[in-house]
ZALUMKOL-945177 format. One record per residue (C-alpha): residue number from 1; residue in one letter; z, y, x. Coordinates in nm, 2 decimals. Each point is the difference from the previous one (the first is absolute). Layout:
k->NUM&r->a&zz->Z&yy->Y&xx->X $
...
//
This chain:
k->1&r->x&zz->-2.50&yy->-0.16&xx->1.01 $
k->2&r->x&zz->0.31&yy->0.22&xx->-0.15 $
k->3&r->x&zz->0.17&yy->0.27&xx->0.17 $
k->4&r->x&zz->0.35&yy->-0.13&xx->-0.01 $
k->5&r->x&zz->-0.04&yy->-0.16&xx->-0.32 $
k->6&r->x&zz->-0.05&yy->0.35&xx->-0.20 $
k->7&r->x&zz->-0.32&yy->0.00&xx->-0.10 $
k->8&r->x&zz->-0.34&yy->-0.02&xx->0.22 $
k->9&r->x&zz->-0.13&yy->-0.38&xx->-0.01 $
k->10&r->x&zz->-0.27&yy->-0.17&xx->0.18 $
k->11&r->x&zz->-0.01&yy->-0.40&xx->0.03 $
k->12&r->x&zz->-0.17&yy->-0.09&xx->0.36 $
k->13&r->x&zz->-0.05&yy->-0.43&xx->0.01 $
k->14&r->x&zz->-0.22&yy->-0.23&xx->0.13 $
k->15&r->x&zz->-0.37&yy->0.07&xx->-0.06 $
k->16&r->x&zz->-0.22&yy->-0.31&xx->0.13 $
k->17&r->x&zz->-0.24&yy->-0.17&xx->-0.22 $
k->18&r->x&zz->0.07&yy->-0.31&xx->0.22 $
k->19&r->x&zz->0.35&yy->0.00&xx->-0.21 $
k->20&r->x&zz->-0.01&yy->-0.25&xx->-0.27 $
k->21&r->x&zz->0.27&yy->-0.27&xx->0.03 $
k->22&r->x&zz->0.30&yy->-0.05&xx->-0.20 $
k->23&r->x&zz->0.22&yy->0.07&xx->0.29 $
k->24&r->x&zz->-0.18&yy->0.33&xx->0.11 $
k->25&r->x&zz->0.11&yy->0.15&xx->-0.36 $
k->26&r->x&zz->0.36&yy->-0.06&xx->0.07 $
k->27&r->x&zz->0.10&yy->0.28&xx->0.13 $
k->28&r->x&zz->-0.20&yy->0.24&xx->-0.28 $
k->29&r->x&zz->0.24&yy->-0.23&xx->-0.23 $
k->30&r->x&zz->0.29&yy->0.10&xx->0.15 $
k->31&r->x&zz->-0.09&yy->0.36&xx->-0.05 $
k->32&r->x&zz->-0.02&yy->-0.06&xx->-0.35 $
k->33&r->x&zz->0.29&yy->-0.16&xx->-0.04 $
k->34&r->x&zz->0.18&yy->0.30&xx->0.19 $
k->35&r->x&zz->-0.17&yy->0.28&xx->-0.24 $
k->36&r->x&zz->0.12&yy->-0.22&xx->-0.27 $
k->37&r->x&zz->0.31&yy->-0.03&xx->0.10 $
k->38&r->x&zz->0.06&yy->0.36&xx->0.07 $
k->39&r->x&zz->-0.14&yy->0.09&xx->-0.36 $
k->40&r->x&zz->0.21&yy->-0.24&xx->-0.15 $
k->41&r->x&zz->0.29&yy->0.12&xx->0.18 $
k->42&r->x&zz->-0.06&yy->0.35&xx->-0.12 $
k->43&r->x&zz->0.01&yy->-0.12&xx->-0.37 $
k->44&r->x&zz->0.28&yy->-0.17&xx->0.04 $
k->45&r->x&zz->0.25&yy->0.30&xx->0.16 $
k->46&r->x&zz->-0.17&yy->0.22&xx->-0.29 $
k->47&r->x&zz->0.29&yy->0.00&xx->-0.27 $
k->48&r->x&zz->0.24&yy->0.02&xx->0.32 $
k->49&r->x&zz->-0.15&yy->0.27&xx->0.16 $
k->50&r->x&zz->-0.04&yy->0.22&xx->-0.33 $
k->51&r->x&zz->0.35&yy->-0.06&xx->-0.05 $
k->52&r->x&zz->0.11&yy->0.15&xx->0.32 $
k->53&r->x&zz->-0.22&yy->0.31&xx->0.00 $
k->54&r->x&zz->-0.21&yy->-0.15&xx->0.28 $
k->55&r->x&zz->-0.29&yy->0.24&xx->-0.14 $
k->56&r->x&zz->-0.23&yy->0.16&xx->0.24 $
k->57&r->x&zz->-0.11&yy->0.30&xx->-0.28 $
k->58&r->x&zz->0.25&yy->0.07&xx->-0.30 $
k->59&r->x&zz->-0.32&yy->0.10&xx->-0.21 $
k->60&r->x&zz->-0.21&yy->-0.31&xx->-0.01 $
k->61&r->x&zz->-0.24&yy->0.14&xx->-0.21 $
k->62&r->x&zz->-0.09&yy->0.35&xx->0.22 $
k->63&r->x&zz->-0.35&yy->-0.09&xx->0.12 $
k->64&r->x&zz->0.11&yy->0.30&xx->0.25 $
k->65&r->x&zz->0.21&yy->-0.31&xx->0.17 $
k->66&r->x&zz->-0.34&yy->-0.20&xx->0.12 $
k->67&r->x&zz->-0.06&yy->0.35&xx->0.21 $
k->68&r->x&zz->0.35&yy->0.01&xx->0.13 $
k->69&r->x&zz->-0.02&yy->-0.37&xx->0.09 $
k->70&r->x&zz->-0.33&yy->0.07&xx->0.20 $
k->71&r->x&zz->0.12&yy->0.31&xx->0.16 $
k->72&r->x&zz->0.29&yy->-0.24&xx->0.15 $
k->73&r->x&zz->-0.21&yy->-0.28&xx->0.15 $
k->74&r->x&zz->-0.27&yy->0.23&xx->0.19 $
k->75&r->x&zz->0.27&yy->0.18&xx->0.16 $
k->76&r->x&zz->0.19&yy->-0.35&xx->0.12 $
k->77&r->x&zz->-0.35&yy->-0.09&xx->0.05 $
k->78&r->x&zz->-0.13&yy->0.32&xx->0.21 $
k->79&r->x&zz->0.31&yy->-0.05&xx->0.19 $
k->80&r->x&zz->-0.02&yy->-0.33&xx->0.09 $
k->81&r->x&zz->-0.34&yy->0.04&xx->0.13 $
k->82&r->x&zz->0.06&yy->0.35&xx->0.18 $
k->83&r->x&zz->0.28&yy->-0.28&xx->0.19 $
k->84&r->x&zz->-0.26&yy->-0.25&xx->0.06 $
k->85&r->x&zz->-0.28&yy->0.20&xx->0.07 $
k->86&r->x&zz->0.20&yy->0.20&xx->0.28 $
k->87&r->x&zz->0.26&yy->-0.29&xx->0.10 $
k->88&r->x&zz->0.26&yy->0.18&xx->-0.04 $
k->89&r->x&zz->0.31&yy->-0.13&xx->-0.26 $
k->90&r->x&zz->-0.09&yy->-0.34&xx->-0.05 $
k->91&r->x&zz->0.37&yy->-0.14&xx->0.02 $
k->92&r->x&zz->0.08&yy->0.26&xx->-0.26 $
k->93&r->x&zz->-0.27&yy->-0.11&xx->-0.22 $
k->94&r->x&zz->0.14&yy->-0.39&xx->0.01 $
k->95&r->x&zz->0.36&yy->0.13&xx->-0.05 $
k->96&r->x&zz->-0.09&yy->0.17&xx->-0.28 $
k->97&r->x&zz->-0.18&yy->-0.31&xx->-0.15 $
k->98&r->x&zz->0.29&yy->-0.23&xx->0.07 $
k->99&r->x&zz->0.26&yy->0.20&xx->-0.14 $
k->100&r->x&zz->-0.23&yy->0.05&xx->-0.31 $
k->101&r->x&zz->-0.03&yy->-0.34&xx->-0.03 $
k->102&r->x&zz->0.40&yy->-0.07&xx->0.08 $
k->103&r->x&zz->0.03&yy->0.26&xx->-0.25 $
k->104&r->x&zz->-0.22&yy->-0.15&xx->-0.29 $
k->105&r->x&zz->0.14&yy->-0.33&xx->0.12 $
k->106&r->x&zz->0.30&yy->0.08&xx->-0.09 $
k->107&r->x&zz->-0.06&yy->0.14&xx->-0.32 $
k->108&r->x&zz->-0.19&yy->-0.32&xx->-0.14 $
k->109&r->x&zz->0.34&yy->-0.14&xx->0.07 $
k->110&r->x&zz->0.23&yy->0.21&xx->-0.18 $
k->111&r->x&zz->-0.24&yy->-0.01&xx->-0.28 $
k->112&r->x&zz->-0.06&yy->-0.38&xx->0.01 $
k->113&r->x&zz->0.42&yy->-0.05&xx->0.07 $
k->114&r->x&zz->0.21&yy->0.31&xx->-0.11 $
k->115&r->x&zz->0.20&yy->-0.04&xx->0.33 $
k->116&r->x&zz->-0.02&yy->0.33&xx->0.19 $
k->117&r->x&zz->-0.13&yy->0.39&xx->-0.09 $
k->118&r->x&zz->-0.31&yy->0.18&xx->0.02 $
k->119&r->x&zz->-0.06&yy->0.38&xx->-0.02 $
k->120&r->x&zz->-0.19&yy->0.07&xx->-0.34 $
k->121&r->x&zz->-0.08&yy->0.35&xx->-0.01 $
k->122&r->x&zz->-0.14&yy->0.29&xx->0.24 $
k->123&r->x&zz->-0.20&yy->-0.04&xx->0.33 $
k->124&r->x&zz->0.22&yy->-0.30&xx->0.09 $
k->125&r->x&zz->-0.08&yy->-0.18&xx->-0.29 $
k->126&r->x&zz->-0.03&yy->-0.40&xx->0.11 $
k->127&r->x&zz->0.22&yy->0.08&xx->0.34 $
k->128&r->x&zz->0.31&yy->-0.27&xx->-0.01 $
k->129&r->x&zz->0.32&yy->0.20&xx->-0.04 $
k->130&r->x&zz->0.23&yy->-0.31&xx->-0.03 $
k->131&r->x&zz->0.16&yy->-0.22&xx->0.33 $
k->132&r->x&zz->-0.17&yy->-0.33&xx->-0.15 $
k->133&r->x&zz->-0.35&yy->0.17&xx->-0.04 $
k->134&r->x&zz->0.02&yy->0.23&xx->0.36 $
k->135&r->x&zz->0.10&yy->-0.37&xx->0.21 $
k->136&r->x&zz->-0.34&yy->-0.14&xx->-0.22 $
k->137&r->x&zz->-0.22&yy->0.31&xx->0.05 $
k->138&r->x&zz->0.09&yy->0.00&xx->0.41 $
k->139&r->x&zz->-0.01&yy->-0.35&xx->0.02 $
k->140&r->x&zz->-0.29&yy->-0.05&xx->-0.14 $
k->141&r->x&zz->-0.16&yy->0.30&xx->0.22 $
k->142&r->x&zz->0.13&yy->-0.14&xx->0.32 $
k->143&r->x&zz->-0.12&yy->-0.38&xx->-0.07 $
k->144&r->x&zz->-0.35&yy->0.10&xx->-0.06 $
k->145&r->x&zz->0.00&yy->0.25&xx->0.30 $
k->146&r->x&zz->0.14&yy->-0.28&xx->0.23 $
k->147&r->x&zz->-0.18&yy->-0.30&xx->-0.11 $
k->148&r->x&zz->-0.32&yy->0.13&xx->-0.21 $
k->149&r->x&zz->-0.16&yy->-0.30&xx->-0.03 $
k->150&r->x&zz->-0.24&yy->-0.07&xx->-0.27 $
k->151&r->x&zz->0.13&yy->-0.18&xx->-0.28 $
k->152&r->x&zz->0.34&yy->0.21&xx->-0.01 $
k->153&r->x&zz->-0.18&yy->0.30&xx->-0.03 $
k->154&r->x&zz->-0.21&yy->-0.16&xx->-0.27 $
k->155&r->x&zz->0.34&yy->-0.08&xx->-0.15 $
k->156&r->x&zz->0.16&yy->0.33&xx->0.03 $
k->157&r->x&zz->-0.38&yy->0.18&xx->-0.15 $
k->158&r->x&zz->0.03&yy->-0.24&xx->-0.29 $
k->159&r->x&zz->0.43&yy->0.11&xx->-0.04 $
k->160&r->x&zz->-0.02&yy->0.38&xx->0.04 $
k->161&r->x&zz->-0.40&yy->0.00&xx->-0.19 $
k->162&r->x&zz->0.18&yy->-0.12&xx->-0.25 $
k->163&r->x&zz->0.25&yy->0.27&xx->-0.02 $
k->164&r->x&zz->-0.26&yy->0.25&xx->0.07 $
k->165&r->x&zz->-0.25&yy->-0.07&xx->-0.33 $
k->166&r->x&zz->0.26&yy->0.07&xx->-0.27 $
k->167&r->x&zz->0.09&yy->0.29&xx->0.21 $
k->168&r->x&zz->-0.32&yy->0.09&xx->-0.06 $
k->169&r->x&zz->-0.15&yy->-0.14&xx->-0.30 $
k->170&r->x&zz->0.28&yy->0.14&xx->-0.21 $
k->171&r->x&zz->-0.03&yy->0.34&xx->0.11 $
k->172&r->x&zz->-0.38&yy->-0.02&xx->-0.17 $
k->173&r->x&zz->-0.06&yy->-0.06&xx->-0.36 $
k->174&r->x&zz->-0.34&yy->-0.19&xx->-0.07 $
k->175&r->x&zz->-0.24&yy->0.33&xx->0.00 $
k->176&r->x&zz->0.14&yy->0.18&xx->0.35 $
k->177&r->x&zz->0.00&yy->-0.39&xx->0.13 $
k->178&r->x&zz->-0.34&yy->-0.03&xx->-0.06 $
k->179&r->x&zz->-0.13&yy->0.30&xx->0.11 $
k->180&r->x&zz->0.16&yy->-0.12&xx->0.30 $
k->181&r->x&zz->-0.15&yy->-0.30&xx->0.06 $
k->182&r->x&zz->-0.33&yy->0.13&xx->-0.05 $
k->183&r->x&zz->0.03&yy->0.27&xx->0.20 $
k->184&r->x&zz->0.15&yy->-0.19&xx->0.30 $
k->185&r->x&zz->-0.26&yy->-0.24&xx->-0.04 $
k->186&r->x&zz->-0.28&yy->0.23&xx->0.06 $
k->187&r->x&zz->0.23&yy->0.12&xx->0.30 $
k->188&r->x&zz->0.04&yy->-0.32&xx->0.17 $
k->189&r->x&zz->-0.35&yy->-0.03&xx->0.00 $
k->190&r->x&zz->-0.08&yy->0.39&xx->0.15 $
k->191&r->x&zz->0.31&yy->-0.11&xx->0.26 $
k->192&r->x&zz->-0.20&yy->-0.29&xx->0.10 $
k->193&r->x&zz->-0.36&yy->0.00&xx->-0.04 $
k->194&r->x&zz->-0.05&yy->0.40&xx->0.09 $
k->195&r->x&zz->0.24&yy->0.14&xx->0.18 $
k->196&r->x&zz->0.15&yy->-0.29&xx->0.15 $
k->197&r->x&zz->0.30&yy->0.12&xx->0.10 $
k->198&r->x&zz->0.15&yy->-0.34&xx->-0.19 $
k->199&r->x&zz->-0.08&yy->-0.17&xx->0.29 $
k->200&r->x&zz->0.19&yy->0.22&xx->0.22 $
k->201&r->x&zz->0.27&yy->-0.01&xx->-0.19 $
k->202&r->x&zz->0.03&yy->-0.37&xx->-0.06 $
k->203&r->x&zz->-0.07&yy->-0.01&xx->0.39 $
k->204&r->x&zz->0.34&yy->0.19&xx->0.10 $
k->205&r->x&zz->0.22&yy->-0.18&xx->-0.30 $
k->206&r->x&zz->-0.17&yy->-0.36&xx->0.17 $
k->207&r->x&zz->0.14&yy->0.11&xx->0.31 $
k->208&r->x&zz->0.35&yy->0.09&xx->-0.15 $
k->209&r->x&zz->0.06&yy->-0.36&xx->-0.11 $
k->210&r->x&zz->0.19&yy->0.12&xx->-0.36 $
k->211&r->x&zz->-0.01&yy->-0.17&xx->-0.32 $
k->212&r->x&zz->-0.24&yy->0.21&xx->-0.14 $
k->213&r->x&zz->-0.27&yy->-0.26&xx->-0.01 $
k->214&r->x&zz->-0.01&yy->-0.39&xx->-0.08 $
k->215&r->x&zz->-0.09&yy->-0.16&xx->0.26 $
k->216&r->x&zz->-0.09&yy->-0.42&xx->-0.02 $
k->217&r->x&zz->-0.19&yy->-0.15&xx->0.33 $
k->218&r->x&zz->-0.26&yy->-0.25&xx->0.00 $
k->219&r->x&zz->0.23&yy->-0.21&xx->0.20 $
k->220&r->x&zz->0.38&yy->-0.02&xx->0.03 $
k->221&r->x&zz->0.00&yy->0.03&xx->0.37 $
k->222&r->x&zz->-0.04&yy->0.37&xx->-0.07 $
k->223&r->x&zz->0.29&yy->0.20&xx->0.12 $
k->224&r->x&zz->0.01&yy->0.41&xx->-0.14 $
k->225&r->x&zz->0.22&yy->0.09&xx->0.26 $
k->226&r->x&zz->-0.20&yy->-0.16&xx->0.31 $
k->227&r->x&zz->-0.35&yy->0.07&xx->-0.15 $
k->228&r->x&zz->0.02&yy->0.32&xx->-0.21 $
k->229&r->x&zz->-0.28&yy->0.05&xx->-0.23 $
k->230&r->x&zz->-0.23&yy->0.06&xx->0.28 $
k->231&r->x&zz->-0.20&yy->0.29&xx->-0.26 $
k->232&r->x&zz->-0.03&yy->0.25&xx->0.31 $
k->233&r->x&zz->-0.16&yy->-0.32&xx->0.23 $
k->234&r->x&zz->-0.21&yy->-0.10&xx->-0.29 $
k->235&r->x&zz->-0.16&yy->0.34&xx->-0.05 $
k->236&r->x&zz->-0.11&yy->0.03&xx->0.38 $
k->237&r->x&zz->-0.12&yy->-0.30&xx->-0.02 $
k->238&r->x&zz->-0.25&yy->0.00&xx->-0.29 $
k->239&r->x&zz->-0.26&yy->0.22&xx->0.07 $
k->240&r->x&zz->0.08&yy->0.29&xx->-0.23 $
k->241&r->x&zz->0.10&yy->-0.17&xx->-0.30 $
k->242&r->x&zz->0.30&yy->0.00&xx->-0.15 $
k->243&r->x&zz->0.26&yy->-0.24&xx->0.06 $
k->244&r->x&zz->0.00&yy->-0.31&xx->-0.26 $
k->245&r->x&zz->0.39&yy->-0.07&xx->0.10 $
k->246&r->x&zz->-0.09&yy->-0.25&xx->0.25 $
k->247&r->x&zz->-0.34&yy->0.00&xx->0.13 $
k->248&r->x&zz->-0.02&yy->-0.41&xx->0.06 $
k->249&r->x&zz->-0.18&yy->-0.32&xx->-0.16 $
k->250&r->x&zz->0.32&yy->-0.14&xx->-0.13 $
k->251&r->x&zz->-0.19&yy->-0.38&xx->0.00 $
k->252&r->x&zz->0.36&yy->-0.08&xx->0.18 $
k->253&r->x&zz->0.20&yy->0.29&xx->-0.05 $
k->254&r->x&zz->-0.01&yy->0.11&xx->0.32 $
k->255&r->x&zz->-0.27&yy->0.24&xx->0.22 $
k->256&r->x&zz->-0.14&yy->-0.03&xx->0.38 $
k->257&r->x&zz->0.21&yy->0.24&xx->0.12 $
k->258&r->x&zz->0.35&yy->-0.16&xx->-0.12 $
k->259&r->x&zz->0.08&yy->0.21&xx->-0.32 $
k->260&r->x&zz->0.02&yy->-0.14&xx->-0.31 $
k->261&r->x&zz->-0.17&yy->0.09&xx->-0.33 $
k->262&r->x&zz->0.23&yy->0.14&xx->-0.31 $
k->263&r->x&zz->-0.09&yy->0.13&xx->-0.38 $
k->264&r->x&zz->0.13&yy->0.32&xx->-0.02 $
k->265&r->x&zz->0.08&yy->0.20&xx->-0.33 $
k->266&r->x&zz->0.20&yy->0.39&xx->-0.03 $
k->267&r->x&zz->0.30&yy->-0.03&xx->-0.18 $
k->268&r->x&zz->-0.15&yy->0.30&xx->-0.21 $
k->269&r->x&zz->-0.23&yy->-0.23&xx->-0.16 $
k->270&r->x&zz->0.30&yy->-0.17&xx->-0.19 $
k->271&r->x&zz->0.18&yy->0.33&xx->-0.05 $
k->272&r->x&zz->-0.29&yy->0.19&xx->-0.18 $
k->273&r->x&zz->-0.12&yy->-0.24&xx->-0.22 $
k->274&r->x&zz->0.33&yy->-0.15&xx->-0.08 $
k->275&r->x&zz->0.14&yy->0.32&xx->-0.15 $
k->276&r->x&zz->-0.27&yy->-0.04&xx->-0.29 $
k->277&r->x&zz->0.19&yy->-0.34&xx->-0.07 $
k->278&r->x&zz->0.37&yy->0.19&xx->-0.02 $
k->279&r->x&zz->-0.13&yy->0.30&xx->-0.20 $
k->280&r->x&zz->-0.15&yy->-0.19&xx->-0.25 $
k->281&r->x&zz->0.32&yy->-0.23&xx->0.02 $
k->282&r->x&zz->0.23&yy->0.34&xx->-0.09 $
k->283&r->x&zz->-0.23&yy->0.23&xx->-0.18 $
k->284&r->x&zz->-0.22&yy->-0.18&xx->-0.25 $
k->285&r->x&zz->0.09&yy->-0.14&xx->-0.28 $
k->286&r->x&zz->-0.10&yy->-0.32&xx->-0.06 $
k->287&r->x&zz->0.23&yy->-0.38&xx->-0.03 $
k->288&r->x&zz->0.15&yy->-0.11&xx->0.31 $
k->289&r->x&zz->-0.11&yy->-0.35&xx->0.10 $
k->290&r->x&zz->0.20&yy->-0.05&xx->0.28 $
k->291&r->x&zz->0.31&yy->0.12&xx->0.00 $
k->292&r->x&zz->0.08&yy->-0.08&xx->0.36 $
k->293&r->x&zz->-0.26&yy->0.23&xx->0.10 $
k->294&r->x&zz->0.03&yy->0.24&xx->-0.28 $
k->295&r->x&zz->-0.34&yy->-0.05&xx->-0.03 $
k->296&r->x&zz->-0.25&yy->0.11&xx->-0.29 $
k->297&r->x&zz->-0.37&yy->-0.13&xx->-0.03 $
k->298&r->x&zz->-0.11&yy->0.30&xx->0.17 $
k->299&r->x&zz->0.22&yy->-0.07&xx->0.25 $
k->300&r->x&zz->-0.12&yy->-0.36&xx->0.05 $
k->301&r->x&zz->-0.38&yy->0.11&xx->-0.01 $
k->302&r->x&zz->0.05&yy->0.23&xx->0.29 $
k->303&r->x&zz->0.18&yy->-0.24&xx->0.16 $
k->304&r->x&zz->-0.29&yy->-0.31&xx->0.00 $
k->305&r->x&zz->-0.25&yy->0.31&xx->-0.02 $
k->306&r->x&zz->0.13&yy->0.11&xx->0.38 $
k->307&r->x&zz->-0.05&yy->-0.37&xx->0.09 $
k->308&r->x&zz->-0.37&yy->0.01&xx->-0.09 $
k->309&r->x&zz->-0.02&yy->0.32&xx->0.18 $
k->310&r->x&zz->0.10&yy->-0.20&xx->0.28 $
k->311&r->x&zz->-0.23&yy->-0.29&xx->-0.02 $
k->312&r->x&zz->-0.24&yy->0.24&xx->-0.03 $
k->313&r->x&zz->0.11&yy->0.18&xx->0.32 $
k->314&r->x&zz->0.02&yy->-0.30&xx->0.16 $
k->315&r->x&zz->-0.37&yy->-0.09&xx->-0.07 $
k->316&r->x&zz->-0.07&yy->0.32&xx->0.10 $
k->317&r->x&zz->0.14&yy->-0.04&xx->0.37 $
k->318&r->x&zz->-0.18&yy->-0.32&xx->0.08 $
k->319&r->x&zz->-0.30&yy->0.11&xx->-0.12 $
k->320&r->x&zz->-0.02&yy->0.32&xx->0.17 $
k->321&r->x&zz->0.14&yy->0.05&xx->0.35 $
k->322&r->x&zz->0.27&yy->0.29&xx->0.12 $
k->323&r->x&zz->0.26&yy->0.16&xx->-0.16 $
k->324&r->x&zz->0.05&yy->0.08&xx->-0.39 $
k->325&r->x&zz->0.16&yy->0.23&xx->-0.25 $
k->326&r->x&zz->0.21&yy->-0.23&xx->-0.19 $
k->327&r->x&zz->0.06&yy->0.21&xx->-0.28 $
k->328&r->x&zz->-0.31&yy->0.05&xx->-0.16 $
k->329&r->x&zz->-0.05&yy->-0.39&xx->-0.11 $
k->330&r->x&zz->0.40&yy->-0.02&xx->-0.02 $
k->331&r->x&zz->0.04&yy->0.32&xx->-0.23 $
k->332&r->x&zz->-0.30&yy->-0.12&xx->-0.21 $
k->333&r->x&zz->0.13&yy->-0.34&xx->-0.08 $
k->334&r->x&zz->0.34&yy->0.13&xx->-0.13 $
k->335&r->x&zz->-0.12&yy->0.28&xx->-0.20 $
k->336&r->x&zz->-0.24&yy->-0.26&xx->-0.13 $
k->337&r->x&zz->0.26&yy->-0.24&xx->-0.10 $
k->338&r->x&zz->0.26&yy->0.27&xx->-0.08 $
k->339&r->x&zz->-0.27&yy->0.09&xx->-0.29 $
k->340&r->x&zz->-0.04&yy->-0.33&xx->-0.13 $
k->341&r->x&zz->0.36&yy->-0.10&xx->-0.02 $
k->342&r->x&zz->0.05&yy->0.31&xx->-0.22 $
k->343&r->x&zz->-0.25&yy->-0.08&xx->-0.16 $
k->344&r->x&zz->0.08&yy->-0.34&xx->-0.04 $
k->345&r->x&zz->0.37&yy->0.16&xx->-0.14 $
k->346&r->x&zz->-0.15&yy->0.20&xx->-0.29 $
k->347&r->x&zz->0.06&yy->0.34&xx->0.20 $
k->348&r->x&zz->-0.27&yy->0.22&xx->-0.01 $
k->349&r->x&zz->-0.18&yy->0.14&xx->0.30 $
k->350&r->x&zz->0.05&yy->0.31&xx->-0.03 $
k->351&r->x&zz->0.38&yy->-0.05&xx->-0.03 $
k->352&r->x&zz->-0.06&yy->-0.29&xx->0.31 $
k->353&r->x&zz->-0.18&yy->0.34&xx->0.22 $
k->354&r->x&zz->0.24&yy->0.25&xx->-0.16 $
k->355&r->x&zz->-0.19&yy->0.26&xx->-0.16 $
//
């Protein structure tokens, strides 16, 4: 699950042996297709975004920035949890996700369009300045806070994802990015599997009904808004276990007591990995092969290396019930196919892992 789409990542779906039909693997389909999308995305606003300063760190290559970059998402994370844990600030917490998402929203437009203005500098760097990008930043904001149901937040995490990873991956050159993604790999996992204070966290965001996760249901009767994603329920429920998301047999897409079942993935898990894809894109230097994308071997190989990151995550979550770190397979795939590509490009690796 991701904190608001910044970093911390844990994937939580279905984990019953008893699933083996075509139509049961629908719905971990549709996840891919959304982390695809959303990488995709990001590739493709690259060129824009460099162009209008949209950089989170003027000095790509300061390893010092993977330490700033941390210190910001444990304190949005401690703070989110010191709201859940204590119930207090909760609407605060979903305001501030909505209007980050407006804001991003926005952003991918004006990159995507040229119509409207952005700030490009400072703390407000991202933050629409223009009347165009403020009517798309609020409406967008007050749509998903009236009506957050779960395809349109899946649409708005794919639009303002997509914004957010050349944010991102620009402000890393290929050595600070991959010290990143190993590092927050091995994170993920602590988050999850020892301290477990992923599930806590992914607990409160469930309840907060932003689109800081992708969300696709077993069955299209499913309603966000009515249902929720029932993580709180779930956890009482199980008998000490972690939460797997929706704690059914989803043999018809739907549990005894009434809720449905849905395949859950943190937007995090697209924004991490997907800024290997756009550093490689900027910083390496090696043919582009497609130009829409701005894309470079490398760039390709972490992109289909995140995808077999996520087939092997998705193995991983059928075969093994409760909740997982999603980076660790995730991160391992795209570094893994980030290598190859450069290799593949005549770049050597120690250019590839910047040393």
């Amino acid at each position: 699950m991701s904190d608001g789409g910044t970093a911390e990542s844990q994937s939580e779906v279905t984990t019953d042996d008893s699933v083996t039909s075509w139509r049961d693997w629908l719905p971990h389909a549709g996840i891919v297709v959304l982390y695809t999308a959303t990488v995709l995305g990001g590739l493709t606003l690259a060129d824009e975004m460099a162009t209008m300063g949209l950089v989170l760190f003027e000095d790509p290559g300061n390893v010092g920035n993977v330490g700033v970059f941390a210190v910001l998402v444990l304190v949005t994370t401690g703070v989110m949890l010191l709201a859940f844990r204590y119930e207090v600030g909760d609407l605060l917490v979903r305001a501030f996700l909505l209007a980050s998402a407006g804001s991003l929203t926005a952003a991918a437009f004006v990159a995507l369009t040229g119509i409207g203005r952005v700030a490009t500098d400072g703390a407000a760097l991202g933050l629409p300045t223009g009347p165009v990008s403020v009517g798309i930043a609020v409406g967008t904001a007050v749509v998903l806070w009236v009506y957050p149901e779960w395809w349109l937040n899946d649409l708005a995490a794919v639009g303002f994802g997509a914004a957010a990873i050349p944010m991102l991956g620009l402000g890393f050159a290929p050595l600070p990015v991959v010290v990143l993604l190993v590092c927050w790999a091995g994170y993920d996992a602590y988050a999850v599997y020892v301290s477990g204070h992923m599930q806590e966290l992914a607990t409160g965001l469930g309840d907060l009904k932003a689109p800081i996760v992708f969300v696709v249901p077993y069955s299209l009767s499913y309603s966000l808004r009515e249902e929720g994603l029932g993580l709180a329920e779930r956890d009482d429920e199980e008998t000490g276990d972690s939460a797997d998301g929706h704690g059914n047999e989803p043999t018809d897409g739907e549990a005894d007591d009434g809720m449905h079942g849905v395949a859950l993935l943190g937007l995090g898990d697209a924004l991490i990995p997907g800024m290997l894809a756009v550093s490689a894109g900027a910083f390496l230097d090696a043919p582009v092969v497609v130009p829409a994308l701005n894309a470079n071997l490398p760039a390709l190989g972490a992109l289909v290396g995140g995808l077999v990151g996520m087939g092997g995550l998705l193995y991983l979550v059928h075969r093994v019930e409760g909740a997982h770190a999603g980076l660790p397979p995730l991160n391992a795939g795209v570094l893994g196919g980030y290598l190859v590509g450069a290799v593949a490009a005549g770049v050597p690796l120690t250019a590839a892992l910047g040393l």
